[in-house]
C-alpha positions in Angstrom: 162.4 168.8 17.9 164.8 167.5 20.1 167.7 165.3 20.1 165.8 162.3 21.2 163.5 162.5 19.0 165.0 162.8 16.0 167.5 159.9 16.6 164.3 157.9 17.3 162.7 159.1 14.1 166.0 158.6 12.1 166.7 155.3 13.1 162.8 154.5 12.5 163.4 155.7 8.5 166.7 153.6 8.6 164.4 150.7 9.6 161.4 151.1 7.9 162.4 153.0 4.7 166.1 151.6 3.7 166.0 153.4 0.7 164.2 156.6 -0.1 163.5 157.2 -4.2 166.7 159.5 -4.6 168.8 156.6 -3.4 167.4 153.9 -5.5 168.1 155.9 -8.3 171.5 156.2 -6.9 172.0 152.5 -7.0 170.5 151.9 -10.5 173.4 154.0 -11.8 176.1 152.6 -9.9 178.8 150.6 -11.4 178.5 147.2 -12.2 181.8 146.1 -10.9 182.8 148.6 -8.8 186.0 148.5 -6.5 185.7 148.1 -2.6 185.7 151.8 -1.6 187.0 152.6 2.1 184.2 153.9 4.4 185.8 157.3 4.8 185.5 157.6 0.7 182.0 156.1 0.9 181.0 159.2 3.6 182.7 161.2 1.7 180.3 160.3 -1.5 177.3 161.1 -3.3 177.0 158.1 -5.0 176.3 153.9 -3.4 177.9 151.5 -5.5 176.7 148.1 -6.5 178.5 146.2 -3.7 177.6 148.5 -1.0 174.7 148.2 1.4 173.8 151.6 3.0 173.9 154.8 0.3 176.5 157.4 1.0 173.8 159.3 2.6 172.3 156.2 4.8 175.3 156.1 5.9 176.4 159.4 7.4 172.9 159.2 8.6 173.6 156.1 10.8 177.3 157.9 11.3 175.8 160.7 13.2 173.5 158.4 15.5 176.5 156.3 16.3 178.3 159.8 17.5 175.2 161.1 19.4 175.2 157.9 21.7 178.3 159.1 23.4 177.6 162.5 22.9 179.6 163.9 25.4 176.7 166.6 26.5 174.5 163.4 27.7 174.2 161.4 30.6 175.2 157.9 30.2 171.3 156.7 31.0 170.4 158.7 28.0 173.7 157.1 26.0 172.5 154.0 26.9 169.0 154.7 25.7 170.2 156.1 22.2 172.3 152.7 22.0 168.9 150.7 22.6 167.4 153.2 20.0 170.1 151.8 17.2 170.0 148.4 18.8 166.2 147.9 17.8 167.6 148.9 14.4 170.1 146.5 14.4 168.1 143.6 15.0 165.8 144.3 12.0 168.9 145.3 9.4 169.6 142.8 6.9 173.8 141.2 7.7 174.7 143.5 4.8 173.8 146.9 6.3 174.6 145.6 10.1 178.3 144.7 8.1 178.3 148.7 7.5 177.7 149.5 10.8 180.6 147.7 11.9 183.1 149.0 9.3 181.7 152.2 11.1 182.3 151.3 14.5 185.7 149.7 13.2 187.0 152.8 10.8 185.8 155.8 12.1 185.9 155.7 15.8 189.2 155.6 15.9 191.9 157.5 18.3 192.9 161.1 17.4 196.8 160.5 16.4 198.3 164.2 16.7 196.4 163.5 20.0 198.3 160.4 20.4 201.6 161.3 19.4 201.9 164.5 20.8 201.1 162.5 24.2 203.7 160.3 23.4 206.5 163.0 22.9 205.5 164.4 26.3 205.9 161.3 28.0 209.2 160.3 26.8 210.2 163.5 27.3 209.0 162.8 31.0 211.2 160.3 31.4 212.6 160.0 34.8 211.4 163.1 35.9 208.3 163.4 38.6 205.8 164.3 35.8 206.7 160.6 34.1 203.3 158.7 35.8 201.0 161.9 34.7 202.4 161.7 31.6 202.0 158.2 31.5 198.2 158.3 32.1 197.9 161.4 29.7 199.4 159.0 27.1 197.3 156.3 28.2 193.8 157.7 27.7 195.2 159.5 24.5 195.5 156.5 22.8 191.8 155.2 24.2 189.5 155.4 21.0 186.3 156.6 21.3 184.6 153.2 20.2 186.0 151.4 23.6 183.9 154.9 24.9 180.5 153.4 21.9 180.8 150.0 23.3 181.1 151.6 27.2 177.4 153.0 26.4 175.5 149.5 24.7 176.6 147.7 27.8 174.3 150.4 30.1 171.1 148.5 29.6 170.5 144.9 30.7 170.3 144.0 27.0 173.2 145.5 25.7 176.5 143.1 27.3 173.9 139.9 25.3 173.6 142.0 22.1 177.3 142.6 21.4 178.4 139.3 22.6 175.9 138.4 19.6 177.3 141.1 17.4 180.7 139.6 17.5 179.9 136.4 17.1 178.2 137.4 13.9 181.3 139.2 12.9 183.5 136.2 13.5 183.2 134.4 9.6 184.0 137.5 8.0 187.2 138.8 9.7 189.1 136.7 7.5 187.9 138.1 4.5 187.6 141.7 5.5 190.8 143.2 7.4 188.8 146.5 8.1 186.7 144.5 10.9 190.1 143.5 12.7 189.9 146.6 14.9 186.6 146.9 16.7 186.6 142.4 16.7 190.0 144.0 19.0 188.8 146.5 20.7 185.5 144.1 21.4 187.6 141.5 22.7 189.2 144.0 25.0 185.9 144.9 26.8 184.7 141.6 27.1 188.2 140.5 28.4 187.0 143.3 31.6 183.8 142.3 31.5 183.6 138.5 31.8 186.7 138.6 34.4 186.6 135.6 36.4 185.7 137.3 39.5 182.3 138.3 38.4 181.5 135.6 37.2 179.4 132.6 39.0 179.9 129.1 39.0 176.7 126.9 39.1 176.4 123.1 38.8 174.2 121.7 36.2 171.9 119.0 37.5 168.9 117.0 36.3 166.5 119.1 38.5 168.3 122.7 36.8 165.3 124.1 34.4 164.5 122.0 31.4 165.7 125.5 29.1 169.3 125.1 30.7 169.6 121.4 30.5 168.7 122.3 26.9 171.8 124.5 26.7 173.6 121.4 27.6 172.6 119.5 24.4 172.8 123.0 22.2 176.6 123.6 23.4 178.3 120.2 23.7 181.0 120.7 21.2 183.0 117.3 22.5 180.7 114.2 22.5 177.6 115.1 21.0 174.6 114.7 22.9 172.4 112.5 21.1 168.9 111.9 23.3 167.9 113.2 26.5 168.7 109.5 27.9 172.1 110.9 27.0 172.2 114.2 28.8 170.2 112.3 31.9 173.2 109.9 31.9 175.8 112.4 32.4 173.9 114.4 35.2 173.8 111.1 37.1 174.2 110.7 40.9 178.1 110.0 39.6 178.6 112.8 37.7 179.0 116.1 37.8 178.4 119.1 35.5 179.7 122.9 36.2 179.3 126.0 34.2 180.2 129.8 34.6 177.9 132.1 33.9 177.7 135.9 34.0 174.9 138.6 35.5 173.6 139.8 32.6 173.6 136.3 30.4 171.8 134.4 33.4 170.5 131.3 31.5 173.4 131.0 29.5 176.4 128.9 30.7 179.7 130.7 29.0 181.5 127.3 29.5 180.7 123.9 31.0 182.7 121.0 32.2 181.6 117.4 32.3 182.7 115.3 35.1 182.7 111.6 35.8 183.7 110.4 39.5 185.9 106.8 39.2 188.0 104.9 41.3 190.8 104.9 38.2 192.1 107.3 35.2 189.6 106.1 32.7 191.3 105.5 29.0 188.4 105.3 27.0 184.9 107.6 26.7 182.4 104.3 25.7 181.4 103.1 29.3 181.4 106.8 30.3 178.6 107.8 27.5 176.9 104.0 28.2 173.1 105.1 29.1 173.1 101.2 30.2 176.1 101.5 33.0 175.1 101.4 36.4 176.4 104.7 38.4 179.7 104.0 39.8 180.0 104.1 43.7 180.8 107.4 45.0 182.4 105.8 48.3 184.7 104.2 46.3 185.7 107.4 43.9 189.0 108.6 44.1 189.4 110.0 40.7 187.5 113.0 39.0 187.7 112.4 35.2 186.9 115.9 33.2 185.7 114.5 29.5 184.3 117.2 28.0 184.6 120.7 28.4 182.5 123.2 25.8 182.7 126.9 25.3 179.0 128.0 24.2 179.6 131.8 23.4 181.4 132.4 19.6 181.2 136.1 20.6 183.6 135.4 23.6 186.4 134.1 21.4 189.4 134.8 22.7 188.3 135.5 26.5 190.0 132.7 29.0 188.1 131.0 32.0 188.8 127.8 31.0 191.5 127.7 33.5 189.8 129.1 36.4 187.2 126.9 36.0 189.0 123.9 36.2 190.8 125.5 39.4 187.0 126.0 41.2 185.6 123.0 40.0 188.6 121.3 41.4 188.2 123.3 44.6 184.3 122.2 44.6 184.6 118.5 44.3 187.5 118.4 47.1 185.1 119.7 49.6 182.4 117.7 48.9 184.3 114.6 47.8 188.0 114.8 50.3 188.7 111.2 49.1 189.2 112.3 45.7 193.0 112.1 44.5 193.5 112.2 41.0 192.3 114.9 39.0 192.9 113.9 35.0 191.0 114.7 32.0 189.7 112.4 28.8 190.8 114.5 26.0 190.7 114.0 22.0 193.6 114.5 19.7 191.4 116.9 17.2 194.5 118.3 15.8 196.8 114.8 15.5 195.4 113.3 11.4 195.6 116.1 10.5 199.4 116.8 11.5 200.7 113.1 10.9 198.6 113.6 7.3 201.6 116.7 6.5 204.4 114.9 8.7 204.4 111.3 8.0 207.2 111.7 5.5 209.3 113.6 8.5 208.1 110.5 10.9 209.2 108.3 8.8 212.4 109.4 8.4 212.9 108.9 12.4 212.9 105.2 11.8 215.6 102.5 11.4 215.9 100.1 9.2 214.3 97.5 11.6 210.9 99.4 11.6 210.7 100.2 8.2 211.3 96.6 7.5 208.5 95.8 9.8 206.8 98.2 8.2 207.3 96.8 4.7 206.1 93.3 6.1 203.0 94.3 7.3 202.0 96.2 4.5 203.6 93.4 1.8 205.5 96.4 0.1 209.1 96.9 -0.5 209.4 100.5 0.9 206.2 101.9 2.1 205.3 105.5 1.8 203.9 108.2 3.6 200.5 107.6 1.5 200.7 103.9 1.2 201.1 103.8 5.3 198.3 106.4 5.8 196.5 104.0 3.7 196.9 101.0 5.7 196.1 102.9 9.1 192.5 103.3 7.9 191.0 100.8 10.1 192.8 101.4 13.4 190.3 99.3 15.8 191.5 96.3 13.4 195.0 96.6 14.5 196.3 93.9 16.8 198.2 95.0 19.5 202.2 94.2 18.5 201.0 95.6 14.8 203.9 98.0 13.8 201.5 100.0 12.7 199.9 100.6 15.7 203.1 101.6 17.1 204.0 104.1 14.6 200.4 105.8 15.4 201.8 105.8 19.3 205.1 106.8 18.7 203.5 109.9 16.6 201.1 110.6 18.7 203.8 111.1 21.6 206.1 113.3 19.2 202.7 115.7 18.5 201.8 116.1 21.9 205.3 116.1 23.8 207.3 118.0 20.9 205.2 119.3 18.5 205.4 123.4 19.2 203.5 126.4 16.9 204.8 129.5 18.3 206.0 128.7 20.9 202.9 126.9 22.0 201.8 122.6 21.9 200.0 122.8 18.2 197.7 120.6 19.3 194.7 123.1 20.4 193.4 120.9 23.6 197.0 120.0 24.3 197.5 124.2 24.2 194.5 124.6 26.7 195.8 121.9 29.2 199.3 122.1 29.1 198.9 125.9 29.5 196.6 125.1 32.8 199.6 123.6 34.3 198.4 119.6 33.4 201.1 117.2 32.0 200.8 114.7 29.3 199.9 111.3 31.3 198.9 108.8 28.8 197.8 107.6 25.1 194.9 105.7 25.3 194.7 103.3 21.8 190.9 103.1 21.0 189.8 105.8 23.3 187.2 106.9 21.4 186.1 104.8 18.3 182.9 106.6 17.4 183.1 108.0 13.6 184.5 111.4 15.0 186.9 109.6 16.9 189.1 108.0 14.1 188.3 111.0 12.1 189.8 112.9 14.4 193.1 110.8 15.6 192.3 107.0 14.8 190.7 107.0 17.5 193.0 107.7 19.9 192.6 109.6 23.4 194.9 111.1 26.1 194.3 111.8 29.4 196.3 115.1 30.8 196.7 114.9 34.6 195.9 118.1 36.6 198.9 117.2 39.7 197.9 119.7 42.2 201.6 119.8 43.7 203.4 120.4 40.5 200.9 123.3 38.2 203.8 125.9 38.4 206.2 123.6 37.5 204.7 122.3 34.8 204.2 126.1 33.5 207.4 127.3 33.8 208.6 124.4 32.1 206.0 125.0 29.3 207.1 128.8 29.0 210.8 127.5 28.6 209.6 125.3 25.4 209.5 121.7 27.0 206.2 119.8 27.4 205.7 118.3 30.9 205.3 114.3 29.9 204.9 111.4 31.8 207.0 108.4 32.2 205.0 106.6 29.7 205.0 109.4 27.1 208.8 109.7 27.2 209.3 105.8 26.5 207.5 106.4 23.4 209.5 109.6 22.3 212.7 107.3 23.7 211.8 104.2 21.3 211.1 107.0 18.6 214.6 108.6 18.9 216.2 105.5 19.0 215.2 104.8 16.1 
């Protein structure tokens, strides 16, 4: 029999008969509580416990098909094939058994370390000597593990970039709870990191008269402002719109990311008229502002891989050329992150304030000294608040603090604010009922900004970023200004 056949026929009893009779009387007498057993100590077994998917056996079984896919002996055709082999597997496994596959890929395929540190010995000792960029290399693929090599070979067939993209995303809920995973959710993000580069990748706009199954997408993937009917989605593929997506070779229906783009002759401050079905399109000759309000990642299994940026840089490119009147290049943003914050921080804001604003403060809520949760309280109906409430000001004056101050290593905390700011945009303007659908004041009281994308001033705004200050506008600073004043 050779190789490929048996792999075929193992992986076929792996699929077809989980459990042959010696190993379900293997689990009948395993423990009824028994401890989480490392995989090497499961291989090393005779016995599956009650909280383990695959028998000791199943899984040096699946062990040794993992290690013939990269089989150094084969071509990487037939690698690739072997992978598809295990792939069909895979997809028929039940999430506990594909869990042991990963603690697999994660555990065992791992980098020889006498390999690794003899490496390293050499190359320090190379130091400054004409060997130092052999040795440097030598150390270099030393330290390469052979699962970068297991991942290398699933990505030879047209299937297999779509199917780990999937993996991973199915990975993603239990990284948190299982440590072990960290490693190949790494090594994964790694490849894909190479893979999904910006330069291979091509940006497509999204139109009315793209295939119903991508327009589709649109409505699956909007993660900002929910897509509710296709009156909705017609809306915002309109003659004054404009909708953009990367995509890759090997996912060609699938748009990694999308932006959402609405063409006005002023920064917008509020999402209603811009999701109105009703609104007449706005008059392209007279469009001098592109408004980005809503951009969505659609792959889970991409986490952690960056185009945002570079699509924002060639969608800016594309609606220059076609549209040279066009000035001002801002977004519509939400504050996802803000309640949340001022929810911990109130007592910290408060403590900001004079005795002037906590008096009016006091008056406005008809208590002696309001609290954090007695003022938390009264903010529950934001849209109610007139405009000279002191309330409403405090929400302002916060809201400036969380997106021109507030820092989590060393980066805005706020994780829109992190995406924009870190694109080179500056914080332009709070817009007071922005966005006062249910998400909306859920999210911030319904409060939106709008980041401006100045063309002239992207490095700038970056290097001031990497040195720990925000880039605000004028507007933003009078708010942190009236805060610190008081």
């Amino acid at each position: 029999m050779n190789a490929t056949t048996w792999l075929e026929r193992s992986v076929s009893r792996l699929r077809t008969g989980r459990k042959a009779p010696a190993e379900e009387g293997e689990a009948a007498v395993a423990a009824e509580a028994a401890p989480v057993r490392s995989t090497r100590e499961r291989l090393d077994a005779t016995l599956r416990q009650k909280n383990e998917a695959l028998s000791p056996r199943a899984l040096r079984r699946t062990l040794t098909e993992l290690r013939a896919v990269i089989d150094p002996a084969i071509s990487e055709v037939e690698g690739g094939r072997r992978a598809r082999v295990l792939q069909d597997w895979y997809e028929a496994a039940p999430v506990e058994e594909r869990r042991d596959l990963w603690l697999l890929m994660s555990e065992i395929f791992v980098a020889d370390p006498e390999k690794a540190k003899t490496a390293q010995a050499q190359f320090a000792a190379a130091l400054g000597t004409p060997d130092e960029a052999v040795a440097e290399v030598n150390y270099r693929r030393a330290t390469v593990s052979p699962r970068r090599r297991l991942l290398q070979r699933f990505s030879v067939y047209p299937e297999g970039i779509p199917f780990l993209v999937n993996m991973r995303a199915e990975m993603q809920p239990m990284l948190k709870g299982d440590r072990r995973l960290r490693a190949l959710d790494v090594e994964m993000e790694y490849m894909f990191s190479t893979w999904f580069d910006v330069g291979f990748l091509d940006l497509r706009r999204i139109s009315w008269d793209s295939p119903a199954s991508l327009v589709e997408k649109l409505i699956k993937y909007e993660a900002v402002h929910d897509i509710k009917s296709w009156a909705d989605v017609k809306n915002r593929l309109d003659s004054d719109r404009r909708c953009y997506g990367f995509f890759h070779p090997r996912l060609p229906g699938e748009p990694l990311i999308f932006v959402e783009v609405a063409l006005v002759d002023e920064m917008t401050d509020s999402i209603t008229p811009l999701l109105d079905e009703s609104a007449a399109a706005a008059d392209l000759d007279r469009a001098t502002t592109a408004i980005f309000y809503s951009i969505s990642n659609t792959q889970n299994g991409l986490r952690g891989v960056s185009f945002g940026d570079s699509l924002i840089k060639r969608v800016v490119e594309t609606l220059k050329e076609e549209f040279p009147r066009l000035k001002t290049f801002a977004t519509l943003s939400p504050i996802p992150g803000f309640r949340g914050w001022l929810g911990r921080n109130m007592p910290a804001h408060l403590a900001r304030l004079d005795d002037r604003h906590r008096a009016e403060l006091a008056r406005v809520t008809g208590l002696d000294a309001p609290g954090a949760a007695e003022l938390l309280a009264a903010l529950d109906k934001p849209l109610e608040l007139a405009e000279a409430s002191p309330l409403r000001q405090l929400l302002l004056t916060a809201a400036a603090h969380y997106l021109g101050g507030e820092m989590s290593d060393g980066k805005p905390a706020d994780p829109v604010a992190r995406f924009h700011l870190g694109n080179g945009a500056r914080v332009e303007r709070l817009n007071w009922a922005g966005d006062p659908s249910a998400k909306g004041i859920k999210q911030s009281w319904g409060l939106m900004v709008n980041y401006l994308y100045d063309l002239r001033r992207l490095d700038k705004h970056r290097a001031m970023l990497a040195q720990g200050r925000v880039p605000i506008s004028g507007d933003i600073d009078d708010l942190l200004y009236k805060n610190k004043k008081s």
